[in-house]
Structures are given as C-alpha cells and as structure tokens.
N, C-alpha and C positions, 0 to 999 in steps of 0.2 A: 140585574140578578139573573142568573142563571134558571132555564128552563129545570124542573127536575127530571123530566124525560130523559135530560141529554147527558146526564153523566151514565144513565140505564143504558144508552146509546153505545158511550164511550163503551164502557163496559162489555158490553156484546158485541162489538166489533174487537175487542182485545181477545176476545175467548174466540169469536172465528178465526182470525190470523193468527191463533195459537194452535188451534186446530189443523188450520191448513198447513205450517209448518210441521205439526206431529204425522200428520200423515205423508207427508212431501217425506220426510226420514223415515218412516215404516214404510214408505214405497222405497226409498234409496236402499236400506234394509234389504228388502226383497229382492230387487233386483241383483245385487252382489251376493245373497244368498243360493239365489236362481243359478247366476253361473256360476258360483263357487261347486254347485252342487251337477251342474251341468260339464261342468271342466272332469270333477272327478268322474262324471260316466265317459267322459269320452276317452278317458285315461284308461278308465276299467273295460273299454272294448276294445283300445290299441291293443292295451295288453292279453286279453284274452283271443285277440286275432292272432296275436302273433306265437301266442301257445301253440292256440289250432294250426300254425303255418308250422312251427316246431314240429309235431307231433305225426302230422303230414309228411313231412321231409322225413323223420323219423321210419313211417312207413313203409315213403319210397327206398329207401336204403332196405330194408330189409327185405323191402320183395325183388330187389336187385340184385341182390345177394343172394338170394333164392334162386333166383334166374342162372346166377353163376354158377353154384354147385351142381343144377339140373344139370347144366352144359358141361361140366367139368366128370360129374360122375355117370351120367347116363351113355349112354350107348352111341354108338358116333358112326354106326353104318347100317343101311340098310332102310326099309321105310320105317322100322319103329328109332331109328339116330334121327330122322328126318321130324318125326314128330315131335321129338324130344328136342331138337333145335329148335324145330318151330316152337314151344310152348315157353322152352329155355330166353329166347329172342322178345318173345311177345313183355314176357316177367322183366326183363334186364330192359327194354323201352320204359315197361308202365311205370315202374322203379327209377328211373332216370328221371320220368318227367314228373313223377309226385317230388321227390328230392327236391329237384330243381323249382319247379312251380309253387309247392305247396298248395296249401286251401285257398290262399286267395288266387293264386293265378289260375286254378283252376273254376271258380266264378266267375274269371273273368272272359276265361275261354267259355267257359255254357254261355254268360251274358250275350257275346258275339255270336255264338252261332244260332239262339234263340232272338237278337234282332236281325241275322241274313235269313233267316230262314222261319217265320211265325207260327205260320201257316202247319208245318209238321213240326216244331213245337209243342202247340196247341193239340195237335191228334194226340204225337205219343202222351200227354199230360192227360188228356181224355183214358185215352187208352189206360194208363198205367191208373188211373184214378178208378176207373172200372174194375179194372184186374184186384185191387187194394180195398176195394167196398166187397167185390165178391165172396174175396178170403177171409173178411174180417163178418159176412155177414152168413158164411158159412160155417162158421166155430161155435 
C-alpha cells in the first residue's frame, strides 16, 4: 500500500516543474522581448544619427554657400577685399568640413583631440562651465 504522503509528494513535485517550466518561458519571453525592444532603440538612434549627420551636412552647404556669394559679391581689393576673403575663405572651409563630416565626424574629431590633449580639455570645460553657471546665475 501506498504511503499517503506520497502521492502529496508526487503532486508538489508536478506543481514545482510546472512552475519551473512557466518561469523558464516568462524568462524566454523577456529576454526576446528585451531585444525586440532593444533592436528597435538602436534603430531609432541610427536613424536619428543620421538625421542629425543630414541636417549637419545640410548646414555645411549653406554656410558654403555663404562663403561663396561673400567671395563673389564683396570687394576684391584693398584691406577691406582682404578681409572679406579672409572671412569669405574661413565660411567655404567651415561649410566644406560640416558637408563632408557631419555630426558624427565631428564627435569624432573632438573625441581625438580631447584624448591627445585632456589636460586643456578639462580647463576649457571648467572654464566654459564657469562662464555658463555665471550667466545663468546672473539672470
């Protein structure tokens, strides 16, 4: 004859491995949920990188363009043609390299020049962090 403990037994060992299976699937759940939901942010940052690199580019072209007409309609002798190339020159680079670089290659150049260089870095950040608490705690 059977103990009667042990079908109590049987029984609560069916309800824990039923257990353990429903959680084993509410964790498989999760985790496909996780990167379903992980995929679509990294989606939604390519894409909105590449707005901002758009929009950038967009920029540089028209501050190039700017550069241009400066150079085209301004004055072309004398030291005020001189400054007017020089300004004309300065706008047709900064406009070339935003075009061309966009937002990210331009994080990519600060990135570099703030690991050659930390040390002034860290000052102008100071610096400019001071300047930006002064103004905002002078208003």
């Amino acid at each position: 004859m059977a103990h009667p403990t042990s079908g109590t037994k049987d029984v609560g060992r069916s309800f824990t491995e039923k257990a353990k299976d429903v959680a084993q699937q509410v964790g498989e759940k999760t985790k496909e949920a996780a990167s379903t939901v992980g995929d679509m942010v990294s989606s939604a940052t390519a894409t909105a990188g590449k707005t901002a690199d758009k929009w950038t580019s967009a920029t540089g072209s028209g501050i190039k363009n700017l550069g241009d007409t400066i150079e085209e309609k301004g004055p072309h002798g004398g030291a005020l043609g001189s400054a007017t190339h020089a300004v004309a020159s300065t706008l047709q680079e900064g406009g070339k390299y935003l075009e061309q670089e966009g937002l990210s290659g331009m994080m990519e150049d600060v990135s570099g020049v703030i690991r050659r260089n930390p040390m002034p870095a860290m000052l102008v950040a100071i610096g400019l962090g001071y300047l930006i608490g002064r103004t905002l705690g002078s208003s």
